[in-house]
C-alpha positions, 0 to 999 in steps of 0.5 A, a space after each residue: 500500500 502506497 505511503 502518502 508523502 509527508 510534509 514538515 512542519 515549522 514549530 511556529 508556522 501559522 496556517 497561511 505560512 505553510 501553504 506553499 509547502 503543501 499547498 494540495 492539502 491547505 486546499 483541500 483542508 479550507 473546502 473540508 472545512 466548510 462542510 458540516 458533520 453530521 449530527 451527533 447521533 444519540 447526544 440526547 440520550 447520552 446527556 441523560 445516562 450521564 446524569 447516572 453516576 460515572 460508576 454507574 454506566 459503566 456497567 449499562 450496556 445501553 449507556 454505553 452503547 449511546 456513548 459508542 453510537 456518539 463517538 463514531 458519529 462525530 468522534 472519528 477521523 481515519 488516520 487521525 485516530 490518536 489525536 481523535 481518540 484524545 479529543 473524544 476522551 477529554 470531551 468524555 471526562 469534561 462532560 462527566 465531570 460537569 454533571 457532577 458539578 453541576 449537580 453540586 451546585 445546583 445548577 442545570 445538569 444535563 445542559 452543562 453534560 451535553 455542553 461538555 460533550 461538545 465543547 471541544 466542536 472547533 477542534 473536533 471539526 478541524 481534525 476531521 477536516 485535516 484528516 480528510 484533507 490529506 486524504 484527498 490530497 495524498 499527503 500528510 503533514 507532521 509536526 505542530 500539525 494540531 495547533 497550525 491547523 487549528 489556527 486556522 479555524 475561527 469561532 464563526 464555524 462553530 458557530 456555523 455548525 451548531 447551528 446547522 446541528 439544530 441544538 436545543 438553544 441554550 446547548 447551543 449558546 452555552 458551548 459558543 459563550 464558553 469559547 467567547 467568555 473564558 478570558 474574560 475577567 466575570 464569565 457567567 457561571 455557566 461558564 465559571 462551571 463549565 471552565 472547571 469541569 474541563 481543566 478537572 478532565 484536563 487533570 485527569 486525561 493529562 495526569 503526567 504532564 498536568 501542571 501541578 495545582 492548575 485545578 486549585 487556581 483555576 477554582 481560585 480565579 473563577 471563585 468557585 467553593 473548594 466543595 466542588 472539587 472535592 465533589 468532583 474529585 471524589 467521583 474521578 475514580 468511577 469516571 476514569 473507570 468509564 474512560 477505560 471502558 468507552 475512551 481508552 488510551 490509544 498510542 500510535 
């Protein structure tokens, strides 16, 4: 079977700048780009078997084939699976870990689930364009791949794909404002809840090069109770058990 060539990539290469490299696959990346997945299959049902604890589907044949049903509809990019797999696995762990959150502190919980399940959209749809992309082009690009291609995205395609999903609206507003609102020095507490869910996921899906106490200060900064991460810990156990099951490690 033929070895698509390989591209290299300079570590700090923005999209445009390494066009004249491999000009086939930036071409063919911008169309892929402006196609819309289809719809998340089953998002609705594994939002409510979320609401179970994390220990408990594990051991629900129908939750985790709801999981597994939505991971091959959107989660999938041939000759991307590592980075894919890793997408899908944090997307997973945010979105366990903002149920729990969420139901702590008294908050809408299947709205902040299923706004964890997706709030990864940009990089998700980026990928499978890329993945695309050198496919039909016949090259593959090495490198910084993720961060220059992502680069090469903006929030108007999630934008643009949520819309074109039909998510419920306030799914939909929640997952664009947490992209709009996380630098900013008051961001709802939507997504204050959200932000910690996935720097929790972070901790957990990153365990070995996570940056000791990012937790702590993320809490700190979005002036959350100490309660909720307690919380939040104390459920990590099951929901790494879940990811074994459904998200599991994948090297290359």
């Amino acid at each position: 079977m033929p070895v698509a060539p390989v591209v290299q990539l300079q570590s700090r290469a923005r999209a445009e700048s390494f066009a004249p490299a491999a000009p086939k696959v930036i071409t063919a990346f911008g169309a892929a780009l402006q196609r819309v997945p289809p719809k998340p299959t089953a998002l609705a049902a594994c939002v409510g078997y979320l609401q179970e604890s994390a220990a408990q589907l594990a051991q629900r044949q129908m939750g985790l084939r709801a999981l597994q049903n939505l991971r091959t509809s959107l989660f999938t990019a041939p000759g991307r699976e590592e980075e894919m797999a890793l997408l899908w696995r944090e997307a997973l762990a945010t979105a366990c870990y903002a149920q729990v959150v969420a139901a702590a502190a008294a908050f809408d919980a299947p709205l902040l689930t299923g706004a964890g399940l997706l709030h990864r959209t940009a990089e998700v749809v980026a990928l499978r364009a890329l993945a695309q992309a050198e496919h039909d082009a016949g090259q593959r690009l090495v490198g910084p791949v993720m961060q220059q291609i992502l680069d090469a995205r903006d929030d108007e395609t999630v934008s643009r794909i949520t819309r074109a999903w039909s998510l419920p609206g306030e799914l939909r507003l929640l997952v664009l404002r947490w992209r709009e609102e996380q630098e900013q020095p008051r961001p709802q507490e939507s997504v204050c809840l959200l932000t910690l869910a996935q720097t929790l996921a972070t901790e957990l899906v990153h365990a070995a090069v996570c940056t000791p106490g990012l937790v702590e200060a993320a809490r700190e900064a979005l002036r959350l109770p100490e309660s909720l991460v307690q919380r939040a810990r104390a459920a990590s156990a099951g929901i790494e058990a879940l990811l074994s099951q459904v998200a599991p490690v994948t090297m290359a």
